[in-house]
CHARMM-style PDB file with segment names, atoms N, HN, CA, C and O in Angstrom:
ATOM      1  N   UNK     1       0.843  -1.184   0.000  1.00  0.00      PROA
ATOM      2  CA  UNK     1       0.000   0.000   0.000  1.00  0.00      PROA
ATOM      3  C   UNK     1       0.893   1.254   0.000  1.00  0.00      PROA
ATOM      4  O   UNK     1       1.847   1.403   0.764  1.00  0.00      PROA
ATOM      5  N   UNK     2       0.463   2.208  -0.999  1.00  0.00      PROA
ATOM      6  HN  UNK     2      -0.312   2.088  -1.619  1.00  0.00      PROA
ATOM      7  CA  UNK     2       1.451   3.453  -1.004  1.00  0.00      PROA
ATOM      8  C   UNK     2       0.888   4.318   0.293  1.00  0.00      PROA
ATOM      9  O   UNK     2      -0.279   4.643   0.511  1.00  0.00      PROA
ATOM     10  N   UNK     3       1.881   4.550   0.964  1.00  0.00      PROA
ATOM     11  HN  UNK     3       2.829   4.286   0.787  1.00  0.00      PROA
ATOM     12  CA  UNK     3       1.390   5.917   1.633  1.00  0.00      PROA
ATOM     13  C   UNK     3       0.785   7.050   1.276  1.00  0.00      PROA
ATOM     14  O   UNK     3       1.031   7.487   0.151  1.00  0.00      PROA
ATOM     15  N   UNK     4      -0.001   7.670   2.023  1.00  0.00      PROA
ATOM     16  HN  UNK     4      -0.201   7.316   2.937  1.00  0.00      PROA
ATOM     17  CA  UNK     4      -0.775   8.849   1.771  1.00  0.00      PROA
ATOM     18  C   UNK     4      -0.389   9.884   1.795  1.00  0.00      PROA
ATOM     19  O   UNK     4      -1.168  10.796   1.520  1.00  0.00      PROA
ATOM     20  N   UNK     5       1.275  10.233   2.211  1.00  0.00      PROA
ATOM     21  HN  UNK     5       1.908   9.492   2.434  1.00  0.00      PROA
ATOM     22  CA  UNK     5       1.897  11.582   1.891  1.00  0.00      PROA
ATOM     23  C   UNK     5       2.792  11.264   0.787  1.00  0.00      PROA
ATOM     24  O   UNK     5       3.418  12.163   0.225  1.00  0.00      PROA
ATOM     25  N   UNK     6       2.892  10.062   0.444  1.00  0.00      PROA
ATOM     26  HN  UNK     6       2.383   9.332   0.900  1.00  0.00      PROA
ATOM     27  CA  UNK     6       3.487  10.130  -1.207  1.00  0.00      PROA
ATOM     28  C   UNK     6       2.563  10.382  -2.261  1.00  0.00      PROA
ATOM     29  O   UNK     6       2.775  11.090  -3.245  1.00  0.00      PROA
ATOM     30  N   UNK     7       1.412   9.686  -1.957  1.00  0.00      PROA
ATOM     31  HN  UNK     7       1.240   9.111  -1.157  1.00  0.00      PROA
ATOM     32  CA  UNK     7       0.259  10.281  -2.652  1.00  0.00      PROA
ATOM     33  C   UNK     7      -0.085  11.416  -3.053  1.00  0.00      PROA
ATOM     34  O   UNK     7      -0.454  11.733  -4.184  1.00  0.00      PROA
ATOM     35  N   UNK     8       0.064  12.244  -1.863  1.00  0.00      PROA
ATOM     36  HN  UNK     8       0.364  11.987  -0.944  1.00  0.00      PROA
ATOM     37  CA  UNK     8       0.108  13.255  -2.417  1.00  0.00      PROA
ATOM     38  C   UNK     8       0.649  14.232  -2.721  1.00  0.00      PROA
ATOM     39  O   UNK     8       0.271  15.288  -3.228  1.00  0.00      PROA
ATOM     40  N   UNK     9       2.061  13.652  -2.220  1.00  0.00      PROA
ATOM     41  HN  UNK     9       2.368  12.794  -1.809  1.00  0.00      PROA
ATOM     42  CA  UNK     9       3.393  14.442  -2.850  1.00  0.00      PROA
ATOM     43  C   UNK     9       2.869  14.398  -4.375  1.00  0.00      PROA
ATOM     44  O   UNK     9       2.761  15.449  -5.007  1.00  0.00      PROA
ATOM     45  N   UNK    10       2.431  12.709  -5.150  1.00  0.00      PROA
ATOM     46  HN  UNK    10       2.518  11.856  -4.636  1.00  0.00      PROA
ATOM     47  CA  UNK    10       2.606  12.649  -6.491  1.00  0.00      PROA
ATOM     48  C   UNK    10       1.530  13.338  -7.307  1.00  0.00      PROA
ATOM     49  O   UNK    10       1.539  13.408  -8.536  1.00  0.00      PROA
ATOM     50  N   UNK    11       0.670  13.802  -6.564  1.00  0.00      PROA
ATOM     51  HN  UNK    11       0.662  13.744  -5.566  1.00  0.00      PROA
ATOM     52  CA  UNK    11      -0.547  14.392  -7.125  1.00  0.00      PROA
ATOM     53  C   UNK    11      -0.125  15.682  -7.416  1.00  0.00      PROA
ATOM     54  O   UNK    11      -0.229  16.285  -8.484  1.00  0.00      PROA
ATOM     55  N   UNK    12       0.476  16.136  -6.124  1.00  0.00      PROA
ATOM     56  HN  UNK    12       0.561  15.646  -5.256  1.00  0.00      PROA
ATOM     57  CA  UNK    12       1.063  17.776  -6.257  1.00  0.00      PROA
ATOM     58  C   UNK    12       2.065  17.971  -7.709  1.00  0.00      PROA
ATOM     59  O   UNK    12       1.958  18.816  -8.597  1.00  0.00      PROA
ATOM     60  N   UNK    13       2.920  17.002  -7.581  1.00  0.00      PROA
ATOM     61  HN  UNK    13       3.006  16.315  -6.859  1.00  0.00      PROA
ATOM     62  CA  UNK    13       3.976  17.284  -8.683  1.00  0.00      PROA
ATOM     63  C   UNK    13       3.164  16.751 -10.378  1.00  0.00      PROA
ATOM     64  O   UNK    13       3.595  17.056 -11.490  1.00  0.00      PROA
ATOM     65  N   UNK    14       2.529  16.319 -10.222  1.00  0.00      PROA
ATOM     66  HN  UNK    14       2.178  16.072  -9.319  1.00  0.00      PROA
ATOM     67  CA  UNK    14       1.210  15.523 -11.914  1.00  0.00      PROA
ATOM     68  C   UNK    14       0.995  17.096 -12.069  1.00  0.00      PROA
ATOM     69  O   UNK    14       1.564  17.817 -12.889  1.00  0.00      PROA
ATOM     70  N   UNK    15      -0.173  17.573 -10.879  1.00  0.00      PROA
ATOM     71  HN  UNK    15      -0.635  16.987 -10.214  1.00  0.00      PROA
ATOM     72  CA  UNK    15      -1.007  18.585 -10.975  1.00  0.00      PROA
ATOM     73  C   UNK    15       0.190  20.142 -11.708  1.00  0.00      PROA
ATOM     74  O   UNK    15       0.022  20.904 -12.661  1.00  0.00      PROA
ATOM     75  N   UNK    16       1.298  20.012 -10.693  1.00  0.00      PROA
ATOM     76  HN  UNK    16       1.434  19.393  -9.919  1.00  0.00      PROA
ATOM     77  CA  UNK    16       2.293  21.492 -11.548  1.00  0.00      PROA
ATOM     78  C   UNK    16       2.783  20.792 -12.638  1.00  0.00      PROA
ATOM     79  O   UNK    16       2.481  21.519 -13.585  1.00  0.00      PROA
ATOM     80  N   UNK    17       3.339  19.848 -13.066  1.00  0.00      PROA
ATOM     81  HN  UNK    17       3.584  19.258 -12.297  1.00  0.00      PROA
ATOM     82  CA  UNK    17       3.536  19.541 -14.295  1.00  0.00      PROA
ATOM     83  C   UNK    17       2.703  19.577 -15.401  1.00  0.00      PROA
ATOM     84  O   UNK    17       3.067  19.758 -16.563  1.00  0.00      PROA
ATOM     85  N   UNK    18       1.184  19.337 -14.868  1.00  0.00      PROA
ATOM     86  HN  UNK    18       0.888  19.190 -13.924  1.00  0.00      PROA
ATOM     87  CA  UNK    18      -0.068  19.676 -16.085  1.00  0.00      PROA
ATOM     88  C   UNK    18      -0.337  21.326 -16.202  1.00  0.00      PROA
ATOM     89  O   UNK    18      -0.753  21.789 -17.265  1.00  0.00      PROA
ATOM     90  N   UNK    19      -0.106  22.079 -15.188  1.00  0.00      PROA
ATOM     91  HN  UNK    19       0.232  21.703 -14.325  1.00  0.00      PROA
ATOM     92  CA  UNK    19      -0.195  23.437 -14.955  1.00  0.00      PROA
ATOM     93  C   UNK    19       1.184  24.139 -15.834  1.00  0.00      PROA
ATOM     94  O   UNK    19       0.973  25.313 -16.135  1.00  0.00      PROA
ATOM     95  N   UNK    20       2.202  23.732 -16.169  1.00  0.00      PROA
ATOM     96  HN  UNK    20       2.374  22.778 -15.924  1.00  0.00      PROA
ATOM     97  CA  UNK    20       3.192  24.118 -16.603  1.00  0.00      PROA
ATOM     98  C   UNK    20       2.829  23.957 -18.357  1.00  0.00      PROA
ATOM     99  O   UNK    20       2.986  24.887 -19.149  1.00  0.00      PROA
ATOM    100  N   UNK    21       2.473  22.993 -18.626  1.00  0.00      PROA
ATOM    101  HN  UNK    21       2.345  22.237 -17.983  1.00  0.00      PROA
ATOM    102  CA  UNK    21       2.152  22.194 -19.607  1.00  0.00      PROA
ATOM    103  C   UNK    21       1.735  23.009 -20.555  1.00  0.00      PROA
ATOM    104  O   UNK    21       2.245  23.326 -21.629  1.00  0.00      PROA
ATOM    105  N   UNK    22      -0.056  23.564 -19.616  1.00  0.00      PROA
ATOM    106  HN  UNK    22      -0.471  23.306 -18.743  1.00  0.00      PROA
ATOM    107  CA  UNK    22      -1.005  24.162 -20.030  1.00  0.00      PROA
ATOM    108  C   UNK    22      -0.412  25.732 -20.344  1.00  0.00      PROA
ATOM    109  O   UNK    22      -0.884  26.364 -21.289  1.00  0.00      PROA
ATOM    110  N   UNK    23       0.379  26.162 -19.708  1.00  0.00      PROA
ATOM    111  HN  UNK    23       0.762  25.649 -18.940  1.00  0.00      PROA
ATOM    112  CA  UNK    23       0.933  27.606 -19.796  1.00  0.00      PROA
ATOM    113  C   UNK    23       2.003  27.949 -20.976  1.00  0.00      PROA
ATOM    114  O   UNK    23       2.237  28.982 -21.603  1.00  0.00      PROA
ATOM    115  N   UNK    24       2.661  26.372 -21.012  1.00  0.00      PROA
ATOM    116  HN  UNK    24       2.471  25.533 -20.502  1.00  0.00      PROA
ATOM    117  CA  UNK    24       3.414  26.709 -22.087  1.00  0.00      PROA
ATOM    118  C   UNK    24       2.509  26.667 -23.727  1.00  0.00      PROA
ATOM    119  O   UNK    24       2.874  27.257 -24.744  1.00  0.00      PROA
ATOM    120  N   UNK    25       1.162  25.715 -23.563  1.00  0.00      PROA
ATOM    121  HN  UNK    25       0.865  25.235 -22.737  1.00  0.00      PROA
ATOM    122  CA  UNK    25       0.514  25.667 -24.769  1.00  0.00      PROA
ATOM    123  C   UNK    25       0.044  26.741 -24.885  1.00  0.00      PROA
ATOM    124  O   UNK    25      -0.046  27.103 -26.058  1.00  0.00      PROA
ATOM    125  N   UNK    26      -0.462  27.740 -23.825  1.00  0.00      PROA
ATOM    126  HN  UNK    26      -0.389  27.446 -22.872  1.00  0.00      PROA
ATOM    127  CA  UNK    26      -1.130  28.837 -23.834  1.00  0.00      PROA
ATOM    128  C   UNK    26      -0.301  30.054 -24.398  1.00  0.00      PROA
ATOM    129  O   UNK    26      -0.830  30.929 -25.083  1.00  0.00      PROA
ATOM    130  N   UNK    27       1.099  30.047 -24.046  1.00  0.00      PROA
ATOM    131  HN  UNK    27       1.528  29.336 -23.489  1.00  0.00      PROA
ATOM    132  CA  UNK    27       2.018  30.781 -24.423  1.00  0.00      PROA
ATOM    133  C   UNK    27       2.383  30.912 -26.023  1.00  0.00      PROA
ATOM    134  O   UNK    27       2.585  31.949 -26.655  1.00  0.00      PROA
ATOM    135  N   UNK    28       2.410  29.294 -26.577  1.00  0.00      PROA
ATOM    136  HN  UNK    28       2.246  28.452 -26.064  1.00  0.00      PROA
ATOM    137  CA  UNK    28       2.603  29.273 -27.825  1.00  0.00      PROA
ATOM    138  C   UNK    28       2.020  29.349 -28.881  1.00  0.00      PROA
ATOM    139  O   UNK    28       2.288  29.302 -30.082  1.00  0.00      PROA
ATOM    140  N   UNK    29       0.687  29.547 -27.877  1.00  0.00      PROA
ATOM    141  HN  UNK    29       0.469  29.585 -26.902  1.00  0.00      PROA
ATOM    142  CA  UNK    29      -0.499  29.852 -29.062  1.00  0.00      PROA
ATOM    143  C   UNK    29      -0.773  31.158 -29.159  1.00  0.00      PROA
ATOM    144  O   UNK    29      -1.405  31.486 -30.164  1.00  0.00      PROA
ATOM    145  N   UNK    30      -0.412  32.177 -28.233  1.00  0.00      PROA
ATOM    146  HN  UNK    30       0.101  31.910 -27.417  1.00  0.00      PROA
ATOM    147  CA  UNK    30      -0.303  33.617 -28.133  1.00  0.00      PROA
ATOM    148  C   UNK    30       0.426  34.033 -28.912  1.00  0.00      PROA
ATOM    149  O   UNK    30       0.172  34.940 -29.705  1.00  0.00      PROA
ATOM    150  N   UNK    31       2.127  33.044 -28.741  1.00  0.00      PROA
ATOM    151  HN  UNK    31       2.334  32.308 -28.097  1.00  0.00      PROA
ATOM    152  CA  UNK    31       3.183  33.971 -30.279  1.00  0.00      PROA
ATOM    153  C   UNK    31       3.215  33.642 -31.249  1.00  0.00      PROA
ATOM    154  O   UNK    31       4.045  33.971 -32.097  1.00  0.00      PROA
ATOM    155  N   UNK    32       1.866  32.534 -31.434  1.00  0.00      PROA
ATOM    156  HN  UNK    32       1.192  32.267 -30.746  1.00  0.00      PROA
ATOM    157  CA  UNK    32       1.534  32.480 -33.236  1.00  0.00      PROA
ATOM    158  C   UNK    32       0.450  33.468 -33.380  1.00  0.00      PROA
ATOM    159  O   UNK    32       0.463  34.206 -34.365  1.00  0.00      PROA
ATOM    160  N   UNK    33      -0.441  33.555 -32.544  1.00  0.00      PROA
ATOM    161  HN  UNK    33      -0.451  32.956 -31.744  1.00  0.00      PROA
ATOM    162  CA  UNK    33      -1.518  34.257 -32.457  1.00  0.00      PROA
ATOM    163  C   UNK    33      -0.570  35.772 -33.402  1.00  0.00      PROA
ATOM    164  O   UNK    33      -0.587  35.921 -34.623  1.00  0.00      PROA
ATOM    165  N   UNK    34       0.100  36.616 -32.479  1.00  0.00      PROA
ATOM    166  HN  UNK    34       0.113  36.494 -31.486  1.00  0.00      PROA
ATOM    167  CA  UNK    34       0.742  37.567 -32.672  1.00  0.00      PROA
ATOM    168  C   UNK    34       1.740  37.908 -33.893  1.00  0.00      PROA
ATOM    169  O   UNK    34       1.977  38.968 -34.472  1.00  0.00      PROA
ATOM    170  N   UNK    35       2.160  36.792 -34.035  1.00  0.00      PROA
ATOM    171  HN  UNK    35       1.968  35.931 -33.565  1.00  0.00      PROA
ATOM    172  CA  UNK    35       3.073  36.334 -35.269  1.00  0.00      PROA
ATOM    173  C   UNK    35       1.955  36.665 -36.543  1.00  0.00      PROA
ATOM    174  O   UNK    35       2.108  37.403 -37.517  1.00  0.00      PROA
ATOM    175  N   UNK    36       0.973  35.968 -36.212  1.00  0.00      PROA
ATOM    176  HN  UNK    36       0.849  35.369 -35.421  1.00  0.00      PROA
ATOM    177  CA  UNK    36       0.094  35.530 -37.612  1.00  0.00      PROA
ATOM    178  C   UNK    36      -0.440  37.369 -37.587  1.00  0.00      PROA
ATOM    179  O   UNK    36      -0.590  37.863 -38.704  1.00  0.00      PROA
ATOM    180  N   UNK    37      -0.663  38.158 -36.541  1.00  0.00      PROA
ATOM    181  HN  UNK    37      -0.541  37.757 -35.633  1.00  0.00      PROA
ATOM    182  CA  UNK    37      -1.051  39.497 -36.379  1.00  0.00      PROA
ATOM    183  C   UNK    37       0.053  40.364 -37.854  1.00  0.00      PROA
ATOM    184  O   UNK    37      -0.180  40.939 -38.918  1.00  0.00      PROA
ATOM    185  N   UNK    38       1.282  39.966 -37.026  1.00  0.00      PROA
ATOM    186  HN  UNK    38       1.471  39.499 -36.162  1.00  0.00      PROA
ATOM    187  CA  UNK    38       2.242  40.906 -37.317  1.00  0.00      PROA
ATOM    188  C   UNK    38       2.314  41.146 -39.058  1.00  0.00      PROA
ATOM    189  O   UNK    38       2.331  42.110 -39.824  1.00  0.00      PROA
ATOM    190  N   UNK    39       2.345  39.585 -39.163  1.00  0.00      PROA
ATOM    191  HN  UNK    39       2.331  38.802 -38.541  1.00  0.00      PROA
ATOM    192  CA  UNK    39       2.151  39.457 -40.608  1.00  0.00      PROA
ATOM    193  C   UNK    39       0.779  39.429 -41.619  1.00  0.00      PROA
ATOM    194  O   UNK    39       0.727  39.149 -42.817  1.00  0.00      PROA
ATOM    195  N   UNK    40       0.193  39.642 -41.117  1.00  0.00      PROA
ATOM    196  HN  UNK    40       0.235  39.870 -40.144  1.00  0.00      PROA
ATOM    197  CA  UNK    40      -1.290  40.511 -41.477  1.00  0.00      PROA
ATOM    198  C   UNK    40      -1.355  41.865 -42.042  1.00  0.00      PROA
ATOM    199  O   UNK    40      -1.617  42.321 -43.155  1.00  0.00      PROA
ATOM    200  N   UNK    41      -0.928  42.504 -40.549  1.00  0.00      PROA
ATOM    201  HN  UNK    41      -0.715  42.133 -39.645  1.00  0.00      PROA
ATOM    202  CA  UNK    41      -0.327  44.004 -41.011  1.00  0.00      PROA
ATOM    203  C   UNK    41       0.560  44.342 -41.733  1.00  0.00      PROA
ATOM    204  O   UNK    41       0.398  45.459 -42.225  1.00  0.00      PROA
ATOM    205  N   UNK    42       1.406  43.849 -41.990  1.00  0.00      PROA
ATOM    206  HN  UNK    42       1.538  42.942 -41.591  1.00  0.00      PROA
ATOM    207  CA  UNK    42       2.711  43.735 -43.023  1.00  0.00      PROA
ATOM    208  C   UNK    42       2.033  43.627 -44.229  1.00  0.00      PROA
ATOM    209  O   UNK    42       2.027  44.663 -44.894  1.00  0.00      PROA
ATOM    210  N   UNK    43       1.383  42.540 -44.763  1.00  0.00      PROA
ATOM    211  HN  UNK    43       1.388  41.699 -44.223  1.00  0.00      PROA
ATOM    212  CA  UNK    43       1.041  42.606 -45.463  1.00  0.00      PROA
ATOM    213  C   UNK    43       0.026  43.685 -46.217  1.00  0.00      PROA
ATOM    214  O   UNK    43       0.082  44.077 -47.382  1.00  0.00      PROA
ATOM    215  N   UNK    44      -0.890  44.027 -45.203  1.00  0.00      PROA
ATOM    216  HN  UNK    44      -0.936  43.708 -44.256  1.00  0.00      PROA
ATOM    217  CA  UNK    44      -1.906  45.056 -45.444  1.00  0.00      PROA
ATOM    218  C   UNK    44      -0.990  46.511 -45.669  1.00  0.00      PROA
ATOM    219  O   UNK    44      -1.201  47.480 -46.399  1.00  0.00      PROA
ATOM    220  N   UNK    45      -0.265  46.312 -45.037  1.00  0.00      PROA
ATOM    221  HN  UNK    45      -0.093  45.525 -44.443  1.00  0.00      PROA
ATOM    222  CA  UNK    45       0.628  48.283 -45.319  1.00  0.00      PROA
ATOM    223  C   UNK    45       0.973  48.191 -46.661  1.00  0.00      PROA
ATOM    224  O   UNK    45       0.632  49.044 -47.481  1.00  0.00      PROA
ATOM    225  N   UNK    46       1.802  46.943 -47.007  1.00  0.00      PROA
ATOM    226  HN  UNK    46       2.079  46.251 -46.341  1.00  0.00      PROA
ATOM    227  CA  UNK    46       2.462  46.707 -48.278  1.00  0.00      PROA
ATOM    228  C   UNK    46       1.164  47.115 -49.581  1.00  0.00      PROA
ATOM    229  O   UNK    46       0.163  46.457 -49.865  1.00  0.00      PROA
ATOM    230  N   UNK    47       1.650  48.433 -50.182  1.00  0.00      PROA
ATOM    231  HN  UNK    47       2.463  48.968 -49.952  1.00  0.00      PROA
ATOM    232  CA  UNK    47       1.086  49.277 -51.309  1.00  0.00      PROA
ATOM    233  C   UNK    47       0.758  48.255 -52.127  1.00  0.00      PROA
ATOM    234  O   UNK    47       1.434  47.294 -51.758  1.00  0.00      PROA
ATOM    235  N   UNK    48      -0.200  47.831 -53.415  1.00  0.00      PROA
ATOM    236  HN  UNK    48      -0.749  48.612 -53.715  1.00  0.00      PROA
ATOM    237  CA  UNK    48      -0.753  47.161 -54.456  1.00  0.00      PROA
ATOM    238  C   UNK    48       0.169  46.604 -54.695  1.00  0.00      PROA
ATOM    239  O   UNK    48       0.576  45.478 -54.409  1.00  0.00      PROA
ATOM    240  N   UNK    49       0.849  48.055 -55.699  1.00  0.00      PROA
ATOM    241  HN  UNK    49       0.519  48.970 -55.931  1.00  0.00      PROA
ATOM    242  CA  UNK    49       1.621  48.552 -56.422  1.00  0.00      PROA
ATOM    243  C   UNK    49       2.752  47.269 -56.097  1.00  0.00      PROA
ATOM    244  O   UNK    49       3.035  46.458 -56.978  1.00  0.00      PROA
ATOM    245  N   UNK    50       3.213  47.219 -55.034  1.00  0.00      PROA
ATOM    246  HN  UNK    50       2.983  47.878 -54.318  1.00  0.00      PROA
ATOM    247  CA  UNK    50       4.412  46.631 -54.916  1.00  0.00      PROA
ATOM    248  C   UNK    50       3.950  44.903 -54.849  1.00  0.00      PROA
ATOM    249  O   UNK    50       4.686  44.010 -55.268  1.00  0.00      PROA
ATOM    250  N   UNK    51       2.965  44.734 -54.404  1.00  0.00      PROA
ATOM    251  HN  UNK    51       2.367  45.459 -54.063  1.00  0.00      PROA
ATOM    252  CA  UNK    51       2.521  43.478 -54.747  1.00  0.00      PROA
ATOM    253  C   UNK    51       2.162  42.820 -56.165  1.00  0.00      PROA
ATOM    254  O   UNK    51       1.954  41.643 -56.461  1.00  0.00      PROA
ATOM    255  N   UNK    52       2.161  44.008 -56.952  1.00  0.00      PROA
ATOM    256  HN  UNK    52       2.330  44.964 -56.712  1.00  0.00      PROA
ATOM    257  CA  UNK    52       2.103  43.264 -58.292  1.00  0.00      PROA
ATOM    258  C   UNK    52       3.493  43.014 -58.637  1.00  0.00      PROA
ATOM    259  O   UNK    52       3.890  41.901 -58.984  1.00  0.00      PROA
ATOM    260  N   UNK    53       4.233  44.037 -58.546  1.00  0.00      PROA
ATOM    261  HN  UNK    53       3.911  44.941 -58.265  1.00  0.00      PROA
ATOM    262  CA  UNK    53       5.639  43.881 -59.045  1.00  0.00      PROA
ATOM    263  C   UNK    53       6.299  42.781 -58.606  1.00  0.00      PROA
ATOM    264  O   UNK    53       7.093  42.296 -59.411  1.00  0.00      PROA
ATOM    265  N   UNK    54       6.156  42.101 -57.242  1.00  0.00      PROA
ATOM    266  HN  UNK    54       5.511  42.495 -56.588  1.00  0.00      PROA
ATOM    267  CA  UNK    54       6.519  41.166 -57.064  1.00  0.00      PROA
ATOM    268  C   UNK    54       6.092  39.987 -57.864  1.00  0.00      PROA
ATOM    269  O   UNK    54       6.978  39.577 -58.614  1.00  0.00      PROA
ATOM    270  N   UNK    55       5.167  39.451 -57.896  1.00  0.00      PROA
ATOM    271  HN  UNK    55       4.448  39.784 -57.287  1.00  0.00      PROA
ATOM    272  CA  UNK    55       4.672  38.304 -59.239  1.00  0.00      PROA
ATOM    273  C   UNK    55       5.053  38.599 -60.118  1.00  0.00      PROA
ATOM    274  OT1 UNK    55       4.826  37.948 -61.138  1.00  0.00      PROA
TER     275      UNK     55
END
């Protein structure tokens, strides 16, 4: 039988490891989020003009 303060030593350390987890997915979906922003606007400033010339 496992003891009940390893128990929940192991619960504590699951629980911040899923909490870490979640922050880093949350994080990386913010600097695409922002990324995909940046290059939106980039694109939108960029004159016609210069978008045809490119093709």
């Amino acid at each position: 039988m496992v003891p009940d303060e390893l128990k929940k030593s192991m619960v504590q350390e699951l629980s911040r490891k899923y909490l870490d987890d979640l922050f880093k997915m949350q994080f990386l979906q913010w600097k695409f989020d922002v990324q995909r922003a940046a290059e939106r606007m980039r694109v939108a400033d960029t004159p016609t003009d210069a978008l045809e010339e490119e093709e």
